[in-house]
N, C-alpha and C positions, 0 to 999 in steps of 0.2 A: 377420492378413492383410487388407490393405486391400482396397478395388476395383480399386483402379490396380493393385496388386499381380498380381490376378487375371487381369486384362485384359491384362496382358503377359505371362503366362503363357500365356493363350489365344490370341492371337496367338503366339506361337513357337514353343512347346511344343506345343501345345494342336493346332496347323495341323497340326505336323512328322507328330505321332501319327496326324492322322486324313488325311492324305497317306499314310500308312505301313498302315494301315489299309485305306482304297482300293485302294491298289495290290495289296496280299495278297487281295482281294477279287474283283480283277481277272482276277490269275494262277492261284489256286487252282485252275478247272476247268482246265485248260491243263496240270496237272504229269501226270507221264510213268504214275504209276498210278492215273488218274481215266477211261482211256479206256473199261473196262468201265462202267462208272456212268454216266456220260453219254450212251452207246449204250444202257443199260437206259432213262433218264428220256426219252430222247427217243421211244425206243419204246414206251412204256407207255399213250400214250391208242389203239393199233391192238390191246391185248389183248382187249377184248371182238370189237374186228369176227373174229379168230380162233374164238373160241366158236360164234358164229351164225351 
């Protein structure tokens, strides 16, 4: 495989995958059973003010 070979794979390919990538990246917190988990991490730095 050449360079040129590579380079138009990384252009096309290569783009598609990390377009594809991003967007999964994006949406992930947002799916329908993430809403406990994100209410834990956002709540997590007010645990110690609860102790003391």
């Amino acid at each position: 495989m050449s360079y040129d070979d590579l380079r138009h794979f990384a252009d096309s390919w290569g783009l598609l995958a990390m377009t594809l990538l991003f967007l999964t990246f994006i949406a992930w917190p947002f799916r329908p059973g993430a809403r406990a988990r994100n209410e834990e991490a956002a709540n997590m730095i007010f645990e110690d003010d609860e102790h003391g």
